[in-house]
GULOTI-890699 format. One line per field, with one value per residue: residue number from 0; residue in three letters; x, y, z of N, C-alpha, C in turn. Coordinates in steps of 0.02 Angstrom, whole numbers, always signed. Each point is the difference from the previous one (the first is absolute). Layout:
BEGIN
n c(NUM:...)
res c(ALA:...)
n.u c(X:...)
n.v c(Y:...)
n.w c(Z:...)
ca.u c(X:...)
ca.v c(Y:...)
ca.w c(Z:...)
c.u c(X:...)
c.v c(Y:...)
c.w c(Z:...)
% end
This chain:
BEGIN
n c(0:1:2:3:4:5:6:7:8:9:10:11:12:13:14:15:16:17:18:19:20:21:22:23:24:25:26:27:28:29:30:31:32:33:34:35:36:37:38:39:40:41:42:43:44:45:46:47:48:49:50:51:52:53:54:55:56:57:58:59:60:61:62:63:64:65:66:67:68:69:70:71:72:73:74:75:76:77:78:79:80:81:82:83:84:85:86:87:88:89:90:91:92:93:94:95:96:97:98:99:100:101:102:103:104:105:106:107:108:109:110:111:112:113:114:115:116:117:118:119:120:121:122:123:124:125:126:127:128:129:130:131:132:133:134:135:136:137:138:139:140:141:142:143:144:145:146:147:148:149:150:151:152:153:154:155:156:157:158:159:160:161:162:163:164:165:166:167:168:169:170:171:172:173:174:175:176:177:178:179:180:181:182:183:184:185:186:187:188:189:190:191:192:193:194:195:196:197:198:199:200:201:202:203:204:205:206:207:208:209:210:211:212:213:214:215:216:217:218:219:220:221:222:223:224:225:226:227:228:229:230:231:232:233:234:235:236:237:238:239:240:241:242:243:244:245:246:247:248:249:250:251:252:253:254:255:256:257:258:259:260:261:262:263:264:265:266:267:268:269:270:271:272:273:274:275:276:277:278:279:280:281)
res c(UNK:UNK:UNK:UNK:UNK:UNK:UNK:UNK:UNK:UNK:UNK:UNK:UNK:UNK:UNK:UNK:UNK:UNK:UNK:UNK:UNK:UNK:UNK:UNK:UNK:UNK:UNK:UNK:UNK:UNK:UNK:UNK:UNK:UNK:UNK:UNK:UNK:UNK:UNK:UNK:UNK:UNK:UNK:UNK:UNK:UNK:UNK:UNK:UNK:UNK:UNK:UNK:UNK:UNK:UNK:UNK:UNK:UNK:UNK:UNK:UNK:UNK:UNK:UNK:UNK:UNK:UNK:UNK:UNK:UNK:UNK:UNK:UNK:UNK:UNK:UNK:UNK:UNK:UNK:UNK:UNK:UNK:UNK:UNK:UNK:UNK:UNK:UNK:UNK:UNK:UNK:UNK:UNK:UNK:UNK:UNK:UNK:UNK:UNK:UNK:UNK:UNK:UNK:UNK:UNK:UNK:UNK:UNK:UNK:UNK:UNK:UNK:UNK:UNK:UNK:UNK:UNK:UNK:UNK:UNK:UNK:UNK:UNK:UNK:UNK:UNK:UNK:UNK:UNK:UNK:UNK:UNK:UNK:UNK:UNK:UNK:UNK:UNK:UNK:UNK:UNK:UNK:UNK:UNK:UNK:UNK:UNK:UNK:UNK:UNK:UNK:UNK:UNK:UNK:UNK:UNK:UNK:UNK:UNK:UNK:UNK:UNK:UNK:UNK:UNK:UNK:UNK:UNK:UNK:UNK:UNK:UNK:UNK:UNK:UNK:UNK:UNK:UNK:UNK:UNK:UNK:UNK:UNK:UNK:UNK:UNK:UNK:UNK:UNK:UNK:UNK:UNK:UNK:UNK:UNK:UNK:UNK:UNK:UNK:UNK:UNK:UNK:UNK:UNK:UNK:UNK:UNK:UNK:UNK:UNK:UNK:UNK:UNK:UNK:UNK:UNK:UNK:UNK:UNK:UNK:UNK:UNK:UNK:UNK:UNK:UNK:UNK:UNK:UNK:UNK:UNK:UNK:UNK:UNK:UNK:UNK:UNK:UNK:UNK:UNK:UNK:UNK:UNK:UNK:UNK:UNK:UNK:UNK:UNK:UNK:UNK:UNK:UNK:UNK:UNK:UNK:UNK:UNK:UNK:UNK:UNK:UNK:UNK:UNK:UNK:UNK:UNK:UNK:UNK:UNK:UNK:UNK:UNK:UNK:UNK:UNK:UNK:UNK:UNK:UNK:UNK:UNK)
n.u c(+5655:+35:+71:-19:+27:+27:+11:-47:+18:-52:+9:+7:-40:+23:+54:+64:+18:-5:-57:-21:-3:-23:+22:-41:-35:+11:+46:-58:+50:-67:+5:-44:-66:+19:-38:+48:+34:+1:-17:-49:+9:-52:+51:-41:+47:+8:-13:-18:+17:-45:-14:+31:-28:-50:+24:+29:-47:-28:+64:-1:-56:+48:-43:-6:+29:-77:+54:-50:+20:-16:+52:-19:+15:+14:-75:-53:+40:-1:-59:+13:+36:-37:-72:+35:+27:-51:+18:-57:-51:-10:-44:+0:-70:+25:-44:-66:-2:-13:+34:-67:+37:+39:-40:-30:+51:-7:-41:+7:+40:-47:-64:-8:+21:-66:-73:+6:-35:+34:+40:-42:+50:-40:+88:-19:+13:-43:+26:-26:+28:-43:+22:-45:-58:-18:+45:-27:+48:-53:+55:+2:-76:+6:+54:-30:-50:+26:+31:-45:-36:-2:+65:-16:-59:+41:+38:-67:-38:+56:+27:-93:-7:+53:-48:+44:-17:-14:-32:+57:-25:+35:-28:+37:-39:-22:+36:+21:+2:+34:+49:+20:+36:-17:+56:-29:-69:+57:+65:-37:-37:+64:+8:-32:-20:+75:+4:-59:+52:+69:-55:-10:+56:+19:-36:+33:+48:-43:-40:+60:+14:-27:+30:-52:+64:+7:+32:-14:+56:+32:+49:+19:+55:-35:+3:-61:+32:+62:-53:-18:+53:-19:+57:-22:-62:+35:+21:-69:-6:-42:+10:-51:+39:-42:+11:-41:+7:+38:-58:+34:-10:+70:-22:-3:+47:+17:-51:+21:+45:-24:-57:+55:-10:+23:+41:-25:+38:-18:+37:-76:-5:+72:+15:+48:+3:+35:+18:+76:-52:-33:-52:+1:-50:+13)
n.v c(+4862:-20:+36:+22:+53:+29:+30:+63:+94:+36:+77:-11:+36:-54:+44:+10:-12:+68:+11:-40:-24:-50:+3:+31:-76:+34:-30:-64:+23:-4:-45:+57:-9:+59:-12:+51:-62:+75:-35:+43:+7:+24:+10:-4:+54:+27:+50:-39:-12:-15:+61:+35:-57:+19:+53:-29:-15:+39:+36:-40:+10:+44:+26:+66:+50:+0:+43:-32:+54:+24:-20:-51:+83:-9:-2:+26:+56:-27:+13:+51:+5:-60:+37:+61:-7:-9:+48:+39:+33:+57:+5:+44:-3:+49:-9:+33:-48:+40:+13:-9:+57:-10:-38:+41:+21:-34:-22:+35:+9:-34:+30:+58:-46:-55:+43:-27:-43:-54:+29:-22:-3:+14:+39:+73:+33:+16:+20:-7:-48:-6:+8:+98:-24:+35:-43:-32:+61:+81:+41:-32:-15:+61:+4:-48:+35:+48:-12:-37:+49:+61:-2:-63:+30:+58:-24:-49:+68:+35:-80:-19:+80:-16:-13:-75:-35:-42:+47:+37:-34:+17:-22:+59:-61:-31:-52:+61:-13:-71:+26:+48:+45:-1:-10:-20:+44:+44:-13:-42:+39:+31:-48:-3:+63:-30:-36:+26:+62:-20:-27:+88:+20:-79:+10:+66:+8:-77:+14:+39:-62:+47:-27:+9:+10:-22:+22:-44:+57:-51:-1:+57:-9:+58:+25:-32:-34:+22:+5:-65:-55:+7:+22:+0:+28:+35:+6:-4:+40:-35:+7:+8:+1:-35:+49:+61:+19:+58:-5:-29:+51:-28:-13:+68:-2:-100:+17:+61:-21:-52:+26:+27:-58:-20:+8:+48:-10:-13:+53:+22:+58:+2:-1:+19:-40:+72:-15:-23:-15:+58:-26:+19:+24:-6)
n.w c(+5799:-63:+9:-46:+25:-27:+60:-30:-40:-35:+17:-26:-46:-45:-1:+12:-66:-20:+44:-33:+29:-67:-54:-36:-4:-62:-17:-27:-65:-40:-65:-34:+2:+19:+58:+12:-36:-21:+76:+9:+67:+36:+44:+30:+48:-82:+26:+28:+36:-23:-9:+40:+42:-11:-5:+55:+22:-34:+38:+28:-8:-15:+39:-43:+29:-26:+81:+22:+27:+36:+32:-1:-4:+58:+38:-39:+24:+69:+11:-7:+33:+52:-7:-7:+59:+0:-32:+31:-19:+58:+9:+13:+59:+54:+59:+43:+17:+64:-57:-50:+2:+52:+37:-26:+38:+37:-26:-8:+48:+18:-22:-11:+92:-4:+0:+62:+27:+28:+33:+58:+36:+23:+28:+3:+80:+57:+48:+50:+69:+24:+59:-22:-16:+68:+9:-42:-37:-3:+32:+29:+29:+11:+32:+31:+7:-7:+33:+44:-2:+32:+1:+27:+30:+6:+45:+8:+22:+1:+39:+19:-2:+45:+53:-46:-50:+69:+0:+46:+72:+21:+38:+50:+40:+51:+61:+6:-63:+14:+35:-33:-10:+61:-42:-57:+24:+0:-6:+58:+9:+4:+25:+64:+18:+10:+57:+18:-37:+15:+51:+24:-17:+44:+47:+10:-35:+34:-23:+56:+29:+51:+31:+49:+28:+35:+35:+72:-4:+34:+62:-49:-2:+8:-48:-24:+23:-23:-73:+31:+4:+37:+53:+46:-41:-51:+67:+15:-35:+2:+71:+9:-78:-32:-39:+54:-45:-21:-54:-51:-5:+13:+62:+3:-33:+37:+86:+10:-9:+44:+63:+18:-3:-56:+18:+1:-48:+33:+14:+25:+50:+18:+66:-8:+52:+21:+59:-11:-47:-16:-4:-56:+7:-72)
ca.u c(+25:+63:+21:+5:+34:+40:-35:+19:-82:+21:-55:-22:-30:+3:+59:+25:+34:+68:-8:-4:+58:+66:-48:-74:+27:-29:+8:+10:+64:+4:-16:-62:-25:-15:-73:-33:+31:-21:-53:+26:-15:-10:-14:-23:+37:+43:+74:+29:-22:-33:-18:+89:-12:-44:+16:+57:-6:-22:+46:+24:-47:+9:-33:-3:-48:-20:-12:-35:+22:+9:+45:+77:+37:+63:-32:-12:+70:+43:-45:-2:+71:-13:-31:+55:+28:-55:+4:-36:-26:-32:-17:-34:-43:-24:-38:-39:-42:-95:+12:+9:+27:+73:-10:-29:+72:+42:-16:+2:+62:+18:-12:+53:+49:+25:-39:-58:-6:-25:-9:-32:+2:-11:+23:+16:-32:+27:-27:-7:-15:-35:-34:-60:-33:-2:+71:+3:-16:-16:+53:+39:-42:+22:+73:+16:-63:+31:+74:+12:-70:+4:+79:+6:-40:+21:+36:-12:-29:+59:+30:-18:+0:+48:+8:-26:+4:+65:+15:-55:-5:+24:-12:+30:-47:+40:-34:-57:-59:-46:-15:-43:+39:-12:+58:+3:-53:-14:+28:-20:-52:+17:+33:-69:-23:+22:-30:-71:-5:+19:-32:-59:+28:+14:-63:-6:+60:+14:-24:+49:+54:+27:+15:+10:+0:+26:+58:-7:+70:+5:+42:+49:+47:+7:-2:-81:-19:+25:-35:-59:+10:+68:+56:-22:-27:+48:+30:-32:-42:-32:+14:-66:-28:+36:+66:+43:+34:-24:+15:+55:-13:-15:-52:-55:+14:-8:-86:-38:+48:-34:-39:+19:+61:-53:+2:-76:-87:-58:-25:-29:-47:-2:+44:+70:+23:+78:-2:+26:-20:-53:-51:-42:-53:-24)
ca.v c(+0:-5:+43:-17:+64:+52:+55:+65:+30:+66:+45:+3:-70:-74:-26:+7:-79:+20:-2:-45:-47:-6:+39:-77:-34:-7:-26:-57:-28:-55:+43:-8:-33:+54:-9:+44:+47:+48:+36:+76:-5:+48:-23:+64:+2:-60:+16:-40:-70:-47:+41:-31:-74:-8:+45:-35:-88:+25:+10:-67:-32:+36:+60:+68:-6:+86:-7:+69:-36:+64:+47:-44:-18:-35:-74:+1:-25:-67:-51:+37:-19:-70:-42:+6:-61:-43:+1:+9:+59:+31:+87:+1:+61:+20:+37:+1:-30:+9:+71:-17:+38:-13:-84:+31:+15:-52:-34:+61:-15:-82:-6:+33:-33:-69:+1:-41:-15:-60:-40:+61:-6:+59:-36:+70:-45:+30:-28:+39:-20:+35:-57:-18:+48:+66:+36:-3:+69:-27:+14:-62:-45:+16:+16:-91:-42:+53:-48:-89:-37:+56:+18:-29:+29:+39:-26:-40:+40:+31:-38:-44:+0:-14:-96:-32:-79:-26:+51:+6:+72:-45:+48:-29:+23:-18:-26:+31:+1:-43:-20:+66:+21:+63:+80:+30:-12:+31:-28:-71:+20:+13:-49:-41:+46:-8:-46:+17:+41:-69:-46:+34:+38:-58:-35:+53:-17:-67:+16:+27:-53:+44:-46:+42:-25:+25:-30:+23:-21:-11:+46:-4:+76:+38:+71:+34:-23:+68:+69:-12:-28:+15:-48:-64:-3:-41:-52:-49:-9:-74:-57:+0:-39:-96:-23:+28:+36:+30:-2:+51:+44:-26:-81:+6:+28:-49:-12:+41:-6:-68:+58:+53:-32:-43:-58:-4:+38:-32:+34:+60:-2:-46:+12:-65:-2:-12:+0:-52:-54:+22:-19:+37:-17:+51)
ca.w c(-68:+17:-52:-56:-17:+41:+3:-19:-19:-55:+19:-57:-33:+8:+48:-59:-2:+10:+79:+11:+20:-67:-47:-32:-67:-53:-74:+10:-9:-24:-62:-36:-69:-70:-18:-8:-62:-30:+24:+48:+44:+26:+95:+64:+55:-3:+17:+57:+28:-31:-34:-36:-17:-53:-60:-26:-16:-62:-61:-25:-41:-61:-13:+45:+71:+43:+52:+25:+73:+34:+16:+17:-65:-7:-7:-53:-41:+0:-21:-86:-5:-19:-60:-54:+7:-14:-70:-21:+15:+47:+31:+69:+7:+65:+23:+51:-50:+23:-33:-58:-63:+6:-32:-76:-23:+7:-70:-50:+11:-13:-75:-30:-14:-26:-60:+14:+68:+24:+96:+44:+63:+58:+46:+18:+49:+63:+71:+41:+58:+70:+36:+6:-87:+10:-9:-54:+15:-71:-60:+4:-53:-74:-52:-8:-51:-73:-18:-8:-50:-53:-52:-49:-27:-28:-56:-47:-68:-31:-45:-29:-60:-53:+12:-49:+28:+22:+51:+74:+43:+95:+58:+61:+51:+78:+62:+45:-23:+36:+64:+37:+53:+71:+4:-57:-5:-58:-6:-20:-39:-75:-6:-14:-79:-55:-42:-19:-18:-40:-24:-45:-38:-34:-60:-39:-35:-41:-89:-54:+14:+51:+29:+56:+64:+64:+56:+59:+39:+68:+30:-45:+40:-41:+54:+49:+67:+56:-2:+41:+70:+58:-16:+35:-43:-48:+31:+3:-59:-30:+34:+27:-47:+23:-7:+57:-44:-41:-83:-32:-75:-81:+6:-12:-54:-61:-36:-52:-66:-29:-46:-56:-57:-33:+41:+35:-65:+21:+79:+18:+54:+70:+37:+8:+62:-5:+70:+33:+20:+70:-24:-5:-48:-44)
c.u c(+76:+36:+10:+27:+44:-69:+1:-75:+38:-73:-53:-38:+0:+55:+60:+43:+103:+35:+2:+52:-32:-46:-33:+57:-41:-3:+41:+60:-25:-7:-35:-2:-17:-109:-20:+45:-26:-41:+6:-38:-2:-4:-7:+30:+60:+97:+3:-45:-53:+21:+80:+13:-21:+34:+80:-39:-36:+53:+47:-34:-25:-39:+46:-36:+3:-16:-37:+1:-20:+47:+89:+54:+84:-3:-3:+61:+26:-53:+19:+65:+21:-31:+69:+42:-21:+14:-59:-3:-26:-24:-27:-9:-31:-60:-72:-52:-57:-37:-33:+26:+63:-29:-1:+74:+42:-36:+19:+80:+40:+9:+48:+85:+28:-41:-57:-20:-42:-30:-2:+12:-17:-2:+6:-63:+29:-56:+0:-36:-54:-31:-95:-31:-1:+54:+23:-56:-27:+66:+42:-38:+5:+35:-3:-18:+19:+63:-13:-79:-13:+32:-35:-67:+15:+65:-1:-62:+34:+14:-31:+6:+49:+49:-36:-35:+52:+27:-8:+13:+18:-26:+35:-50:+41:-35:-54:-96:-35:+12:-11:+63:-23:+13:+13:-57:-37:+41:-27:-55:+1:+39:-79:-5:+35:-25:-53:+11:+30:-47:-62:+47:+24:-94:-34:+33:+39:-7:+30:+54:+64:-5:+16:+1:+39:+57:-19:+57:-21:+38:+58:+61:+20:+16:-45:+10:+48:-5:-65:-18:+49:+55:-19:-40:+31:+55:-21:-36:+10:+21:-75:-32:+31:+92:+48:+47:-32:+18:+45:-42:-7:-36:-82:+3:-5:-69:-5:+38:-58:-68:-2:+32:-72:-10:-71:-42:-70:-22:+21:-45:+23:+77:+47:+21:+59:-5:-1:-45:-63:-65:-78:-86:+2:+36)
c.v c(+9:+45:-17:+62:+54:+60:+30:+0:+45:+29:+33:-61:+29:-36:-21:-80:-7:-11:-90:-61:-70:+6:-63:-1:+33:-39:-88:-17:-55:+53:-12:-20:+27:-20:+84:+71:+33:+49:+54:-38:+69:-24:+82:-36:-62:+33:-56:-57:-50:+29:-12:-68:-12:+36:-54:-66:+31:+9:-64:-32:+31:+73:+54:+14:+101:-17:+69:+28:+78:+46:-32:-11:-38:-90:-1:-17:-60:-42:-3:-49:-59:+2:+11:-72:-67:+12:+29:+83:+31:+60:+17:+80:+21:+27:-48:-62:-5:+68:-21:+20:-29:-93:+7:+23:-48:-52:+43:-14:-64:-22:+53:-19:-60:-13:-66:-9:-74:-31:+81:-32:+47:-42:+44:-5:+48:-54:+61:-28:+28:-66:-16:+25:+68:+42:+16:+71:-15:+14:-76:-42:+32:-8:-83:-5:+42:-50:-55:-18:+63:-8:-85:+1:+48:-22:-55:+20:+5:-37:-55:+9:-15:-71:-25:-66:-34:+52:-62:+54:-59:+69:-47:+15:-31:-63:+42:+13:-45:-26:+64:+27:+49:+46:+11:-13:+50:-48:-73:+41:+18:-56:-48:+32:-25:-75:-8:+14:-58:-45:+19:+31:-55:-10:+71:-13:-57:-1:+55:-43:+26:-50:+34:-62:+10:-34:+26:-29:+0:+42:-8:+49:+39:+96:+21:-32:+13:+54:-4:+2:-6:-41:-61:-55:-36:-42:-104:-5:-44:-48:-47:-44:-62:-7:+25:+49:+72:-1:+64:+16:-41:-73:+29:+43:-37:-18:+68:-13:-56:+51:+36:-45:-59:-74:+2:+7:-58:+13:+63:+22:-51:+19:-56:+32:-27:+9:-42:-65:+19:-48:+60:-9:+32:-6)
c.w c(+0:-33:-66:-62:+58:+26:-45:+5:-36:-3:-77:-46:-84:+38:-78:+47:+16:+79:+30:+38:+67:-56:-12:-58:-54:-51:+49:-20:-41:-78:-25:-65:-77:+0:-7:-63:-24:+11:+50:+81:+32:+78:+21:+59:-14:+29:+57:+20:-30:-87:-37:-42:-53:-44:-30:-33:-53:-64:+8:-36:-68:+11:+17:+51:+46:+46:+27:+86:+46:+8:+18:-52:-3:-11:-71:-63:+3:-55:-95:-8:-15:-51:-70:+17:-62:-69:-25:-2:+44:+14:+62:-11:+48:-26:+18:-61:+26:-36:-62:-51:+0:-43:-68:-19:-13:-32:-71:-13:-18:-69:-34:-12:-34:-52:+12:+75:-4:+49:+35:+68:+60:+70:+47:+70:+43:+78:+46:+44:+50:+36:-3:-43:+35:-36:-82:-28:-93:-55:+0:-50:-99:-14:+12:-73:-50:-20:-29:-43:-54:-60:-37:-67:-52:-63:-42:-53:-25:-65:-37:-92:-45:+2:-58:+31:+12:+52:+73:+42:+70:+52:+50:+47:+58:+11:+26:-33:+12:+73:+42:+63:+30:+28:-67:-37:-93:-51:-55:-47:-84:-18:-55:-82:-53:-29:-36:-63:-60:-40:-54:-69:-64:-46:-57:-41:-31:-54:-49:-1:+46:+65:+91:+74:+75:+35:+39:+49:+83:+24:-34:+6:-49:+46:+26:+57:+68:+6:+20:+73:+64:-25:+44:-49:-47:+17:-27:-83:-55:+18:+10:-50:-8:-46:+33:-26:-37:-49:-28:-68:-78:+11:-29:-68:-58:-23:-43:-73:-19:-50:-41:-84:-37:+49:+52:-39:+26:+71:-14:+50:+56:+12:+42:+85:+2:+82:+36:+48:+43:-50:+5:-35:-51:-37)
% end
């Protein structure tokens, strides 16, 4: 495989964006369409990397935008910062979204601030590598499955109730839900869950004109993945996929803007493969 990034790693997870070099692209540089004027967007782990993306390609497209994020509060700011760029409105709100009281906060919050909620992005996601299922301990399999399938459970009770018609909901799932990674065996799993969870939550909720679907991003550079993987590791990453490249943030920010915007009002229950060209079933 060939280099396709600088070394690094960063010992911590999610891994803050500030560290990065060279940073992911967020925002395409192209301008939006006002498809999402007036409306509130809610992104989970939107302080950075996909999550950042999305929160910008939202306020070009006219929305306010609640970022919901853990602990990266200098990330978070930059993120608050653009979306003001943007001309629009922002908030942001630490804390543990495998927590349901804090998800139940941070909808509470959202609303109190802009007085509605439209779009539900849950982009909020951790990894944790082991070469063998032995190795995979039961506090690891929780805190996966509390982050990446829990929190969106939790925080879409929260907010169905206050999603209208014309609402939707984007879940960020992976490549790895359908080709299955070996060193990220918990990982692909809540990955899988999400889609499941997509395709069952889309046929609950069609009949409120709540509109539910998925992105499953390829190897995309973001901060989870020097907060993943060796530096040897991120050396080569997404080289392996046919455009040989790794995807930048806001490429996978234009399929959820497509979901998230009327422009899909006739899809619901299915998931957009952003990953540089890998061919997947599903």
């Amino acid at each position: 495989m060939t280099q396709t990034l600088p070394p690094q790693h960063q010992d911590r997870q999610p891994g803050t964006q500030t560290e990065l070099h060279p940073q992911p692209q967020s925002d395409s540089g192209r301008p939006g369409c006002n498809r999402l004027d007036g409306r509130v967007v809610l992104v989970t782990g939107g302080d950075s990397g996909i999550g950042r993306a999305v929160a910008i390609a939202a306020a070009k497209e006219g929305a306010n935008v609640a970022i919901a994020y853990l602990n990266e509060d200098d990330d978070a700011a930059e993120t608050l910062r653009l979306v003001q760029s943007k001309g629009r409105d922002g908030l942001t709100i630490a804390g543990d979204l495998g927590d349901e009281p804090h998800c139940k906060e941070v909808v509470e919050k959202t609303i109190e601030r802009f007085g509605r909620l439209d779009v539900v992005v849950n982009g909020a996601g951790e990894q944790h590598p082991q070469e063998r299922l032995e190795d995979v301990t039961e506090e690891q399999l929780s805190k996966t499955f509390r982050t990446n399938v829990f929190a969106q459970f939790f925080l879409l009770k929260a907010a169905l109730p206050h999603l209208e018609k014309g609402a939707a909901v984007v879940n960020i799932a992976s490549v790895t839900a359908y080709e299955g990674n070996p060193a990220l065996l918990d990982y692909s799993s809540t990955k899988g869950a999400l889609v499941s969870f997509t395709r069952a939550l889309s046929n609950a909720v069609i009949d409120r004109g709540i509109r539910v679907n998925a992105v499953a991003p390829g190897p995309i550079w973001t901060p989870l993945i020097p907060a993943t993987f060796s530096e040897e590791d991120v050396a080569t990453f997404g080289s392996d996929v046919p455009m040989k490249r790794p995807g930048q943030p806001y490429e996978v920010a234009a399929a959820v803007m497509f979901l998230a915007t009327d422009d899909a009002s006739y899809v619901s229950g299915q998931t957009l493969h952003v990953n540089g060209g890998t061919v997947v079933n599903g």
